[in-house]
N, C-alpha and C positions, 0 to 999 in steps of 0.2 A: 776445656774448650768453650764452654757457655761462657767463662768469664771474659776469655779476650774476645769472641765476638759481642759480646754484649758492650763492651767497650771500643770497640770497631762502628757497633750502629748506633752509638749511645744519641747522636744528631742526625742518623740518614732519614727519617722522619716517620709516621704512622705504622702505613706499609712494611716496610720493615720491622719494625718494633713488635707489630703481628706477625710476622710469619715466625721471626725471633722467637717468640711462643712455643707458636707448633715444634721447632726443632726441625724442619723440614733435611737438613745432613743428616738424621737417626733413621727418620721415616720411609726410608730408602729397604734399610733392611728387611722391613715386614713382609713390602714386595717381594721384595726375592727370596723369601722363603716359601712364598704363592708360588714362585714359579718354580723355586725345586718341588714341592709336593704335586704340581702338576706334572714336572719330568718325572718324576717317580711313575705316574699312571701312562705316559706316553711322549717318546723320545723324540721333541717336536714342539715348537713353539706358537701357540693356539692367540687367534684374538682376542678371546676367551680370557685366557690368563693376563695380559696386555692393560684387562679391565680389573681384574683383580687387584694387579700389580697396586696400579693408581688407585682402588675400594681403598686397600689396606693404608696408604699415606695419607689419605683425606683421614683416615678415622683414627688416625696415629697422631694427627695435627690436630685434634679435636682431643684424643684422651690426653696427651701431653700438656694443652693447655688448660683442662680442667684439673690435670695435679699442680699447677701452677695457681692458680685458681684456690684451692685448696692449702697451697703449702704457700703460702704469703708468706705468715709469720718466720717458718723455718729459712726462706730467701732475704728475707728482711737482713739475717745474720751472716748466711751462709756468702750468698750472692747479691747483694744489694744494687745493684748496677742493671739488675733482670729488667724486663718491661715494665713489668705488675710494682713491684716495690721500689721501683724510682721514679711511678708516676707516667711514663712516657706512654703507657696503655692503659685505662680505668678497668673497673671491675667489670661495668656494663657492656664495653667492647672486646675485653676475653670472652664474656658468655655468650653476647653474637658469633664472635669466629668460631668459638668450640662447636655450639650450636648448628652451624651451617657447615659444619665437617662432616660433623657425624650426619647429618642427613644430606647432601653428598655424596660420603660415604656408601648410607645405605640403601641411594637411589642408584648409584650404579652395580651393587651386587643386587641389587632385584633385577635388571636386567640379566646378570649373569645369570641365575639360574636360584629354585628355592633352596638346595642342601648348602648352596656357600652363603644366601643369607643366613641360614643357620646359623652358622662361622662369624658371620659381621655380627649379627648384632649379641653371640658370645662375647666378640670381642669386647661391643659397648657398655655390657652389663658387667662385665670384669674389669673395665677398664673406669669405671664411676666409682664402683665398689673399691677399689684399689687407692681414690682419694678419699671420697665421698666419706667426711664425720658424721657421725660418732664412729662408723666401722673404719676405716681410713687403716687399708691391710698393708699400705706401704709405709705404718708404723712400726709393724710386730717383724723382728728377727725371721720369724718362720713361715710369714705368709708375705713378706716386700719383695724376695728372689723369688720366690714361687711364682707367684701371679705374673710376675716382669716376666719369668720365660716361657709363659705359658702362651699371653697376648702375644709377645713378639717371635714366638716361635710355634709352637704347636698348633696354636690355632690360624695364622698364617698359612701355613705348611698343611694341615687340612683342610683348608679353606679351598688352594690348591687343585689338591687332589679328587675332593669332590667333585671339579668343574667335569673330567674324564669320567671318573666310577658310578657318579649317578646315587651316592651314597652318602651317608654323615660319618660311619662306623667303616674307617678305612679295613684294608687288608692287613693283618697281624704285623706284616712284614713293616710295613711302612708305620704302622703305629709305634715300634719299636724304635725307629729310626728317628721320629716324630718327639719320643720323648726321651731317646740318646741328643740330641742335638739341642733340647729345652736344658736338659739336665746338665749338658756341656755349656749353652749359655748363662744358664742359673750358674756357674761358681766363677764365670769370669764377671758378671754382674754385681758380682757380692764384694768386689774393690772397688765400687762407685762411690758407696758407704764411707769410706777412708774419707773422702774432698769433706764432707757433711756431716763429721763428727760434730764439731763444736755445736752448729744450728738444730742439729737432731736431738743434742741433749739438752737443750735450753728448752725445747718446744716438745721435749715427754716422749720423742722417738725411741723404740728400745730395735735397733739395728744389732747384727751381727755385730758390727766392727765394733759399736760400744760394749758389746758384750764381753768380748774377747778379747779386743786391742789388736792394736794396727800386724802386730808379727804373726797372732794366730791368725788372724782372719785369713792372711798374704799363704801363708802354710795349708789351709783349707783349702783355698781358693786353687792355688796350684796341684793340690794332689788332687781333687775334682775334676779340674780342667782335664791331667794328662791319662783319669779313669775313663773319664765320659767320651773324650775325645778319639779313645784309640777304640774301645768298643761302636760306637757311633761310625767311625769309617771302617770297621770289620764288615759291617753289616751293610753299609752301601758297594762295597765292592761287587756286589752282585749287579749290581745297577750298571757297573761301570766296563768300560769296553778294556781300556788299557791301563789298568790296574797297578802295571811297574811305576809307571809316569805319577801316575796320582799317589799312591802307595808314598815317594818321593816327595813329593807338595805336599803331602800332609806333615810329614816330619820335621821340613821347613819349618809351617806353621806354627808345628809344636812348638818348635826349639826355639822360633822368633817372639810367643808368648810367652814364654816361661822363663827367658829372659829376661824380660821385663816386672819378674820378682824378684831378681838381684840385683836390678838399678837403681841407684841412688836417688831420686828425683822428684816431685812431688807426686803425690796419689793423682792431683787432676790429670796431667799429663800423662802417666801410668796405665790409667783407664784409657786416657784417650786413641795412645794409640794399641792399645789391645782392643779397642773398638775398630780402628781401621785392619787390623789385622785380621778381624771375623770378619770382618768385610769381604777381604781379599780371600778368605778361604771361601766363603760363600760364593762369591764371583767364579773361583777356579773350580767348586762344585758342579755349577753352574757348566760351567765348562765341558765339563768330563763327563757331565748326564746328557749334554747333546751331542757330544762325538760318536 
């Protein structure tokens, strides 16, 4: 998906080219896992969260463009048409935008309240740590799906939740949930790896996918997904009013993911839309925690 838009804005000018960056169609996500971990603590949609929503996308347009930032040399091969490695953005105007995200960012959770700062500025410090060399954890196999489902999940999702509990250390119930749905996005994340074989190994990345090759990784990935994903909605059924209905939409889900590991087609595409398809689960989440 980055390649044909970046090929779409490769002339739209500045503006674009920055926002191009941030990834601002990802950034979506973080939010709405603010607002499930908020319906988790209260069936009802708060101003409160509204603000969160928007915390998490500024600071996602910010961590996103510092692994940009970071991974120059790996885009250079991978995706050369990017902002940063065709020139159409300098180094010195990534670190502005990133810069003005994250504080941003961490200007409107201080409004929110101090336990979801907590939450934001986790996210910042795992979200530098994750590019940031010499440590640079979206190198190593065992720490680049981790951290990815951690920011974009768990800590979103208790970011959330604290807005209502008044708390950093949610309730058992919702931590489990918190890190059923990390653990479910950590192995649909781990086919990202596939598009960025070749640039991850010229540039010293040791990924899963290098490790193991494109059919284990695909085998992993999907026996992950269909553990995490059916434990993970066991335990929100409690949450949920009409549970046949949902019980139903989640099978969908499944069966529209899992798909998409016996398609013939490239890995970007592959990913891309198992991205829009967490999407749509998350949207119908969404859904079924306010009915």
């Amino acid at each position: 998906m980055e390649r044909e838009i970046a090929k779409f804005g490769y002339n739209k000018g500045k503006l674009f080219a920055l926002m191009e960056l941030g990834r601002p169609w990802n950034a979506g996500i973080l939010g709405l896992f603010a607002i499930v971990g908020f319906l988790l603590t209260k069936n009802a949609i708060g101003i409160n969260v509204i603000y969160a929503f928007f915390s998490f996308v500024f600071l996602y347009l910010a961590g996103t463009t510092v692994n940009d930032i970071f991974g120059l040399e790996t885009d250079k091969i991978n995706i050369s048409v990017r902002p940063l490695p065709s020139g159409r953005v300098t180094l010195k105007e990534a670190w502005m935008f990133s810069l003005f995200f994250y504080a941003l960012g961490l200007l409107v959770a201080y409004f929110i309240g101090f336990y979801f700062m907590f939450w934001a500025l986790a996210f910042c410090i795992l979200s530098f740590l994750y590019s940031m060399k010499p440590i640079s954890l979206d190198s190593r196999w065992y720490s680049k799906s981790l951290v990815l489902a951690i920011v974009t999940v768990f800590i979103p999702l208790n970011g959330g939740a604290s807005i209502i509990s008044g708390k950093i250390v949610q309730d058992m119930a919702i931590n489990y949930i918190g890190l059923g749905l990390s653990a479910f996005f950590l192995f649909v994340a781990t086919t990202n790896d596939l598009k960025d074989m070749k640039g991850d190994a010229k540039t010293g990345k040791k990924t899963l996918a290098l490790l193991l090759g494109e059919k284990r990784t695909l085998q992993i990935s999907a026996l992950g997904v269909s553990i995490f994903f059916l434990i993970t909605n066991y335990l929100l059924l409690n949450y949920i009013k009409y549970a046949l209905i949902f019980i139903a939409f989640c099978i969908a889900i499944w069966a529209i993911l899992i798909r998409r590991y016996f398609i013939t087609e490239n890995n970007e595409m592959k990913f891309t839309k198992a991205r829009f398809t967490v999407l749509a689960y998350i949207l119908g989440l969404i859904m079924a925690l306010l009915i």
